[in-house]
C-alpha positions as CSV (number, residue, x, y, z in Angstrom):
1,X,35.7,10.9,15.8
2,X,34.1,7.5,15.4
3,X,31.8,7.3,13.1
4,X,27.4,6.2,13.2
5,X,27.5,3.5,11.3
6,X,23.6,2.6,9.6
7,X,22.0,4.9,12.0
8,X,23.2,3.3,15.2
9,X,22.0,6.1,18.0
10,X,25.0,7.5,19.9
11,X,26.6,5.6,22.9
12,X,25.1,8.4,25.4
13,X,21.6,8.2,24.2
14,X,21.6,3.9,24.1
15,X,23.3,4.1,28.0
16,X,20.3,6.3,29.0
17,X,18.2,3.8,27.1
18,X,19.5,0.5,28.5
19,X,19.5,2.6,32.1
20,X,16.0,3.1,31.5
21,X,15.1,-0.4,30.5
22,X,16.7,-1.9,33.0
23,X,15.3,0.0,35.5
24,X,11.7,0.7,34.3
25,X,11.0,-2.6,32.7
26,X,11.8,-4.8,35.4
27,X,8.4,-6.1,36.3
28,X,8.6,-4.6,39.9
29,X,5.5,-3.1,41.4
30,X,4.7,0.0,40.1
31,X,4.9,2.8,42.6
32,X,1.5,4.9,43.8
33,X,1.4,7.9,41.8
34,X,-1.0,10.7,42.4
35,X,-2.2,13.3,39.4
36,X,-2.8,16.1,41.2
37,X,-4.3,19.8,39.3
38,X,-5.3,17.6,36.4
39,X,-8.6,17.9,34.5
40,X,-10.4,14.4,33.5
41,X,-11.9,13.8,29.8
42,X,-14.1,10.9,30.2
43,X,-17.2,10.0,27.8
44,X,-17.3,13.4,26.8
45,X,-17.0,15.6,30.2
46,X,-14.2,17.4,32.3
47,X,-13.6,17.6,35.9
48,X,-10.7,20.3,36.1
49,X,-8.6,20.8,38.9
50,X,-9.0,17.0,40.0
51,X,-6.6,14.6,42.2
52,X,-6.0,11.2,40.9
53,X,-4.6,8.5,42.8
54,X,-3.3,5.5,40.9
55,X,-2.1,2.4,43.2
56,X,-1.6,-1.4,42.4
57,X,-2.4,-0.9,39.0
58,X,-6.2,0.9,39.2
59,X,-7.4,3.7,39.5
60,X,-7.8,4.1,43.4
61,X,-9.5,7.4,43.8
62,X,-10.8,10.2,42.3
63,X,-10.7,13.9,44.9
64,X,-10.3,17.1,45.1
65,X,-7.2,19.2,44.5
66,X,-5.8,18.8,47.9
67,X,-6.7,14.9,48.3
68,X,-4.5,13.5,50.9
69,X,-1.6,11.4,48.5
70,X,-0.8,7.8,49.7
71,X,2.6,7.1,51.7
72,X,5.3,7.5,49.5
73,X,3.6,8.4,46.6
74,X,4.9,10.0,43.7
75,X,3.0,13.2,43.0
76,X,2.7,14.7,39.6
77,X,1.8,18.6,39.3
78,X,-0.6,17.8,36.3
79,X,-1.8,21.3,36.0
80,X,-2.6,22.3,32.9
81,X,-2.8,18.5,31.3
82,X,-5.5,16.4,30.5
83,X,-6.2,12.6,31.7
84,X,-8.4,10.7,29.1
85,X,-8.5,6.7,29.4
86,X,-5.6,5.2,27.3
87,X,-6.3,4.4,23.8
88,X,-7.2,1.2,22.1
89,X,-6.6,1.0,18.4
90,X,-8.9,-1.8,17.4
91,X,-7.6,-2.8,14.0
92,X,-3.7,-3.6,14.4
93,X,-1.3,-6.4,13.0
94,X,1.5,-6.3,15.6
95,X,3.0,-9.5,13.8
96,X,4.3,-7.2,10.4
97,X,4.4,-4.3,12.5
98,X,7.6,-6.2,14.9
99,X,8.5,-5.3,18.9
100,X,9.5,-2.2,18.5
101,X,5.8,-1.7,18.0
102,X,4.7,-2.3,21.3
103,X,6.5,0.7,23.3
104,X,5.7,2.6,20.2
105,X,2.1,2.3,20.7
106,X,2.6,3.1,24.2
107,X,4.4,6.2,23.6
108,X,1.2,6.7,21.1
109,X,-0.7,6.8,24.1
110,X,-2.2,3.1,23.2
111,X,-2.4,0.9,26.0
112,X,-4.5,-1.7,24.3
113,X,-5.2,-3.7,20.9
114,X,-7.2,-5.9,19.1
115,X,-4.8,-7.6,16.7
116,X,-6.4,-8.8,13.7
117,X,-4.0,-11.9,12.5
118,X,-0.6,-12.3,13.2
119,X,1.7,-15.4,14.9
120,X,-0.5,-16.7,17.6
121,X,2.6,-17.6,19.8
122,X,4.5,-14.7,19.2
123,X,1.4,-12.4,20.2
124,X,0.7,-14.7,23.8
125,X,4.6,-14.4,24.5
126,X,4.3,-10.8,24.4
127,X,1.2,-10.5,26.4
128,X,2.3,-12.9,29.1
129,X,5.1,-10.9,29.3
130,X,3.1,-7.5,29.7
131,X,1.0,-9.6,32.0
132,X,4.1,-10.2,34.1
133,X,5.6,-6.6,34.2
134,X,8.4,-7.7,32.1
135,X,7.6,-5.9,29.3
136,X,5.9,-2.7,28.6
137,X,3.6,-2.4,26.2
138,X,-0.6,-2.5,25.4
139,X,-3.1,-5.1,26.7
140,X,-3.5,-7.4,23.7
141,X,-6.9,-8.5,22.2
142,X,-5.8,-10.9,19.1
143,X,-7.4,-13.4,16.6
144,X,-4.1,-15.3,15.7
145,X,-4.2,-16.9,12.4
146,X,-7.1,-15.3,9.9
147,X,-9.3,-17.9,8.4
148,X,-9.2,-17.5,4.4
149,X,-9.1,-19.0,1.3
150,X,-6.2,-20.5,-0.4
151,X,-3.4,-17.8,-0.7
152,X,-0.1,-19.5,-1.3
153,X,2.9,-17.4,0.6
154,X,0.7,-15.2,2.6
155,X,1.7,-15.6,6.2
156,X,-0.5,-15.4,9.6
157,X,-3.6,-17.5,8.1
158,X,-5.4,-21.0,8.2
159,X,-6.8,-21.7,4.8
160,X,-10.6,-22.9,4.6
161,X,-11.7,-25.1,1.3
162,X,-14.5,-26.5,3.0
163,X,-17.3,-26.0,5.4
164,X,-15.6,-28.9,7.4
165,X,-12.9,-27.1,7.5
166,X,-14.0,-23.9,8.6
167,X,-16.0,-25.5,11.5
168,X,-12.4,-27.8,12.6
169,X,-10.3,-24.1,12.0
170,X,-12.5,-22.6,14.6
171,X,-12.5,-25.6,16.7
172,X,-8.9,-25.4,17.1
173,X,-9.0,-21.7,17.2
174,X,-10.9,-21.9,20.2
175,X,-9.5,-25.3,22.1
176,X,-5.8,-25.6,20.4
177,X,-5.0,-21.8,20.2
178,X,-6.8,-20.2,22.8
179,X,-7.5,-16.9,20.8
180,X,-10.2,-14.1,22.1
181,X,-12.3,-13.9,18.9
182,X,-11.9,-15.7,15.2
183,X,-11.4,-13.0,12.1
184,X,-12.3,-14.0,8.1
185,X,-10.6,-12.8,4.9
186,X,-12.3,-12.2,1.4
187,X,-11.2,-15.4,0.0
188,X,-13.3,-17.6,2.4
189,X,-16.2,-19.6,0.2
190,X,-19.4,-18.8,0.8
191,X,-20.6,-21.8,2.2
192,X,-17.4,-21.8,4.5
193,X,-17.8,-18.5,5.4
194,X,-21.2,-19.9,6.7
195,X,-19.9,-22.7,8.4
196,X,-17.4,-20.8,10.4
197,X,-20.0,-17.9,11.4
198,X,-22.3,-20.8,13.1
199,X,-19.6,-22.5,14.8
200,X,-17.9,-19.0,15.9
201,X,-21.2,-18.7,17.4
202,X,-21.7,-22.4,19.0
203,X,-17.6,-21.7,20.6
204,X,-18.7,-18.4,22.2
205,X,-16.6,-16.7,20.1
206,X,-16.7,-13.4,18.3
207,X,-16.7,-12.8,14.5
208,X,-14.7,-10.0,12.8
209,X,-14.9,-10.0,9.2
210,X,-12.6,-8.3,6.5
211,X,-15.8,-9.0,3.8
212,X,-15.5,-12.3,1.7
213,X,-16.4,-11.3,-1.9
214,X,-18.9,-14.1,-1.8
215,X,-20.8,-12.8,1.0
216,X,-22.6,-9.6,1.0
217,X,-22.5,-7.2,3.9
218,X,-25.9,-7.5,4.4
219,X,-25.4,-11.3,4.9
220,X,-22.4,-11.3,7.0
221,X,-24.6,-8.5,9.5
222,X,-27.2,-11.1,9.7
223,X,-25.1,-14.5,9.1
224,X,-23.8,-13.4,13.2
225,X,-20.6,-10.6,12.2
226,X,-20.3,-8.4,14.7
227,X,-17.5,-6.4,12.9
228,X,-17.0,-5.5,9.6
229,X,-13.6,-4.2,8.6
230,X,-12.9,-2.1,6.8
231,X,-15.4,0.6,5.1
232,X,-13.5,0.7,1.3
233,X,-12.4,-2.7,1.2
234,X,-15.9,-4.8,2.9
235,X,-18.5,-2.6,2.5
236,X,-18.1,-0.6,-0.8
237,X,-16.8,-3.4,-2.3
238,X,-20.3,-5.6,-1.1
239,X,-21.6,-2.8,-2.8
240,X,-20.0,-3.1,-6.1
241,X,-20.1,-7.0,-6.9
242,X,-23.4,-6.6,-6.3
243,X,-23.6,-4.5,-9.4
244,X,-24.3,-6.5,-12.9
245,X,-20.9,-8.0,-13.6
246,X,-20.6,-6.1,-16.9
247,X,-21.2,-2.7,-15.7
248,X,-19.4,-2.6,-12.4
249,X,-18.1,0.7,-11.2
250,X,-16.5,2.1,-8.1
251,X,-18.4,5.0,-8.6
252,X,-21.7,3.8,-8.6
253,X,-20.7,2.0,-5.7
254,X,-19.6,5.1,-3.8
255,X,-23.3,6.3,-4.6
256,X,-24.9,3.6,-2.8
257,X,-23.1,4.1,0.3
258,X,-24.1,7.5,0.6
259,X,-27.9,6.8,-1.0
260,X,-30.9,4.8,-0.4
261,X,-28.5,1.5,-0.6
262,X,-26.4,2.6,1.6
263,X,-29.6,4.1,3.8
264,X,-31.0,0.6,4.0
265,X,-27.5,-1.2,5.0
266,X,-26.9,0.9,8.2
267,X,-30.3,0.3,9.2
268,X,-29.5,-3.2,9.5
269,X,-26.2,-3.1,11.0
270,X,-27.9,-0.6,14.1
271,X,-30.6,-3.5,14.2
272,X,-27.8,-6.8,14.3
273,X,-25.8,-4.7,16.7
274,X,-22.9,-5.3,13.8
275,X,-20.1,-2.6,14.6
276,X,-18.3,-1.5,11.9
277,X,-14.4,-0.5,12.5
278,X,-14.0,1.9,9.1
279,X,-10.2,2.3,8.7
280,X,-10.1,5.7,6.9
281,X,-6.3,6.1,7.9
282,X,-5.5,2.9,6.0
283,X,-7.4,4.5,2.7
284,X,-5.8,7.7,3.5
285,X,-3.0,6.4,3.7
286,X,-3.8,4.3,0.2
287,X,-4.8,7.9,-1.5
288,X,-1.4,9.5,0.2
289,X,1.0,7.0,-1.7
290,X,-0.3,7.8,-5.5
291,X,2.4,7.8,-7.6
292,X,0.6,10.0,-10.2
293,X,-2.2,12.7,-10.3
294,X,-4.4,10.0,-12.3
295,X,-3.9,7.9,-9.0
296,X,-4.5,10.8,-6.9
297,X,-7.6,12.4,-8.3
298,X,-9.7,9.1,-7.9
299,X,-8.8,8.7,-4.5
300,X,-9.1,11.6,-3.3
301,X,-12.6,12.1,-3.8
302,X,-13.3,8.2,-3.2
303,X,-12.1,9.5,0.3
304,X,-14.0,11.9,0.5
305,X,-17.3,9.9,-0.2
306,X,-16.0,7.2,2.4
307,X,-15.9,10.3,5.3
308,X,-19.7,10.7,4.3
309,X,-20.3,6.9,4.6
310,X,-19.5,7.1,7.6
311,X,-21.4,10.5,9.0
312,X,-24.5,7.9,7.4
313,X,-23.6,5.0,9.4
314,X,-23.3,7.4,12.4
315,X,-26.7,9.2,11.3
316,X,-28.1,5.5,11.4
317,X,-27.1,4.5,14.7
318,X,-24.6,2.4,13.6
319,X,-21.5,1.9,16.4
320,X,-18.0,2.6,15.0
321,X,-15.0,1.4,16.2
322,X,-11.2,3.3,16.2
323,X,-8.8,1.2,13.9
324,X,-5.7,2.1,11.8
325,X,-4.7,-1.1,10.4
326,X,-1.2,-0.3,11.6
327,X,1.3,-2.9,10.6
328,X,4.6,-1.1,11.0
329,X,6.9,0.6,8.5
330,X,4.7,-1.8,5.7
331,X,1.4,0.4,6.9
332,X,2.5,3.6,8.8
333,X,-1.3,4.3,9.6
334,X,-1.7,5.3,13.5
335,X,-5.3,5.7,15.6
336,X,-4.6,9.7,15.9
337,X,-4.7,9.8,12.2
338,X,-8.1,7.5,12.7
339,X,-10.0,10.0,15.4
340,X,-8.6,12.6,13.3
341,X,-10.7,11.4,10.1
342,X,-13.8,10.0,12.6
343,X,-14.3,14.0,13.6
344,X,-13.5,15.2,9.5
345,X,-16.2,12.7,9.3
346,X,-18.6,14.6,11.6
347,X,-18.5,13.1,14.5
348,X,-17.7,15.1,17.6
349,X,-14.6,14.9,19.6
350,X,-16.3,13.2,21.9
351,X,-17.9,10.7,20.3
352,X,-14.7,9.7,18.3
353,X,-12.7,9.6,21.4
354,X,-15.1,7.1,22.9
355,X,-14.5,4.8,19.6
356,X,-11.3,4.6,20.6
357,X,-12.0,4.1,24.7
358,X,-15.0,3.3,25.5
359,X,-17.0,1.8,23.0
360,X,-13.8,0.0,22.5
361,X,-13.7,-1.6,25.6
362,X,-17.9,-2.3,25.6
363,X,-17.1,-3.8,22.2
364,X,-14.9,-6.3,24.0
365,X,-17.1,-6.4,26.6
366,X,-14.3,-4.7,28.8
367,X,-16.5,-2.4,30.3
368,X,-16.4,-3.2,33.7
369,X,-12.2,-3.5,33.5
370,X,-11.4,-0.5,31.4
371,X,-12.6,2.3,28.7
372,X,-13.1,4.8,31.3
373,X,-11.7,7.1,34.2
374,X,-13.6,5.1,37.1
375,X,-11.9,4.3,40.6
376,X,-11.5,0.5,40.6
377,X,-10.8,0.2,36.2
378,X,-7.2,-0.4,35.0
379,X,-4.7,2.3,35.2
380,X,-4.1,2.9,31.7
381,X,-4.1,6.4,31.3
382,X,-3.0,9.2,28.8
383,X,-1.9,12.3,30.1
384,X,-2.3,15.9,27.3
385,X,-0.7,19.0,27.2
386,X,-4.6,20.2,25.3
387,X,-8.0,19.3,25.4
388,X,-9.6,16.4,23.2
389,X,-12.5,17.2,23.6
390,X,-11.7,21.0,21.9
391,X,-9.5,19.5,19.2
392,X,-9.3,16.2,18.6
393,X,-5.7,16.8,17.2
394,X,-4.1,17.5,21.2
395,X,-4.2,13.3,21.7
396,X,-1.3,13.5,19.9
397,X,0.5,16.3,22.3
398,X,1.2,13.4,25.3
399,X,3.0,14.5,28.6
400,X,2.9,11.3,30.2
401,X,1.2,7.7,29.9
402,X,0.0,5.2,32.2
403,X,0.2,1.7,31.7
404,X,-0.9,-0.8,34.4
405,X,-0.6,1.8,36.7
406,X,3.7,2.6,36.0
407,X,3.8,5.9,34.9
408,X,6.3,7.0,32.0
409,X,7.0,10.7,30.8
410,X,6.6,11.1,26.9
411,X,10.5,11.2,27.2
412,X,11.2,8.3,28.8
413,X,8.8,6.3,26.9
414,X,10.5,7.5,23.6
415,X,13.8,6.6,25.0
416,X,12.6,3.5,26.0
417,X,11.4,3.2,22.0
418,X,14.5,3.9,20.6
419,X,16.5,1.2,23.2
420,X,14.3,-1.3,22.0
421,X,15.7,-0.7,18.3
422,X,19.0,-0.4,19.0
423,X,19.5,-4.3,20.9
């Protein structure tokens, strides 16, 4: 018997694969496909027993059980599945996180991204290549190089010592680079910080901040942020160098997020319209990897104080935004993990699937395109063997998913996965 050297899959398994990528990822035009029996979860209602017809990459209808299906159609029997709009997982770095990424987030259901900082060319090959049909994977939203003070060896990032500097990054973030919205670090300078927010405005283009420690959030909410990143790491930290420098704690901290503090910070973000994209699966993840109980004690309850940060900032109006920080093996986090801390949070189902669809895509101002199950928005779909919208934890049981409007079992989506890693 030969032998599987380093995990190599076996020779029948990578034949199916290649079969499968060869014939699936071909760019051809992707078949009509009508869901028939299926129930729709869309902002928070069902339609059961509901025929949808998906044709040249939209959704083309939307009918009864016994719609009439298209000329040589493919016709699911979807009975007893679920179709919720395909995910977007709005905090990602695709860049650390490697190819194999891309059908892996598919096969998580997640048919689009917002990458926050990664190789700029790397991320526009792979989306012309989606674009094209030539590649499966999600619609990708991306920032290219972070703008951040000077970190020497830390890849994906322009570094900003100036105010000139931060206005000429954006400049050529905009005109050079072509990138959809401009994301800042905690080692920015105050005054660049500054600089960059006003000409991020002036170039039309979006501002996603990961806090810099010389800014407070209450700054960056009114300095023209429109999302802060990162609930542990921006906004309890704000919190706590705002503390006398001699008496700093985490702790006290943690108290002003969930008091009067706290109270007074949401309020403004609801006013600026500043969105804040919390990342509990990436401090999860943090409180997961202690190495002893001293670590995990801490942690654990810091997490717990973070989940009732957030059921404030929800309280307050505040809109909230589905991220995992997933960066591959370095950062295993995944946006299931995410809604799955948004509801322990106390939001409903609902409301922390539309952080992940539709106030997702109206955060991107995607609305019109995608976000919802609406004849004439993109085909990306996600079809469930339970209901979301009765426990958040059935997006992870996936039958099927639809991206651009090409249909792919759960099977043949993992197979597609695992061909990807064996080449």
């Amino acid at each position: 018997m030969i032998s599987n050297p380093r995990g190599m899959i076996p020779q029948p398994v990578f034949a199916r694969c290649l079969i499968l990528v060869l014939l699936l990822a071909r760019g051809a035009a992707a078949e009509p496909v009508v869901l028939r029996h299926v129930t729709i979860v869309d902002r928070g209602t069902r339609r059961a027993d509901a025929t949808l017809v998906v044709d040249q990459g939209k959704i083309a209808s939307i009918g009864a059980a016994d719609a009439e299906a298209p000329r040589g159609a493919r016709v699911v029997d979807c009975a007893g599945q679920f179709v919720i709009p395909g995910l977007w997982d709005m905090h990602v770095h695709l860049s650390f996180a490697g190819e194999p990424a891309l059908l892996d987030l598919v096969a998580a259901g997640v048919t689009g991204v917002r990458d926050m900082g990664g190789d700029v060319w790397q991320l526009d090959g792979w989306r012309r290549e989606i674009a094209e049909g030539v590649r499966i994977g999600p619609t990708i939203v991306q920032a290219g190089p972070l703008l951040d003070g000077p970190k020497p060896g830390l890849p994906h990032r322009i570094t900003v010592a100036s105010a000139e500097d931060g206005r000429q990054a954006v400049a050529v973030l905009k005109r050079g680079l072509h990138v959809d919205f401009v994301k800042v670090h905690n080692g920015l300078a105050r005054d660049a910080f500054f600089a960059v927010a006003a000409e991020a405005k002036k170039q039309g283009l979006p501002l996603a901040c990961h806090l810099p420690s010389a800014v407070t959030a209450e700054e960056a909410s009114s300095g023209g942020c429109k999302s802060i990143e990162h609930i542990a790491e921006s906004i309890v930290s704000s919190l706590y160098l705002q503390q006398p420098e001699k008496s700093r704690s985490f702790e006290r901290a943690l108290d002003d997020l969930t008091g009067p503090a706290g109270a007074r910070l949401f309020a403004l973000f609801a006013r600026n319209g500043t969105w804040v994209d919390p990342t509990l699966a990436a401090f999860q993840r943090f409180a997961d990897t202690s190495e002893t109980s001293a670590q995990e004690r801490p942690r654990t309850a810091a997490m717990k104080r973070l989940l009732e940060g957030v059921a404030r900032m929800r309280a307050a109006g505040v809109k909230l935004l589905a991220g995992s920080d997933m960066a591959g093996s370095f950062w295993p986090t995944d946006v299931h993990d995410e809604l799955r801390l948004l509801v322990q949070a106390g939001l409903s189902p609902a409301e922390a699937l539309a952080s992940a669809t539709s106030e997702a895509a109206a955060f991107l101002g995607l609305q019109d395109e995608t976000g919802s199950v609406v004849p004439g928005k993109a085909a990306d779909l996600v079809l469930l063997r339970g209901d979301p919208l009765a426990d958040i934890r059935n997006t992870r049981a996936i039958a099927a998913v639809v991206v651009r409007g090409r249909y792919f079992s759960s099977d043949q989506v993992r197979l597609l996965a695992v061909g990807a890693r064996s080449r």
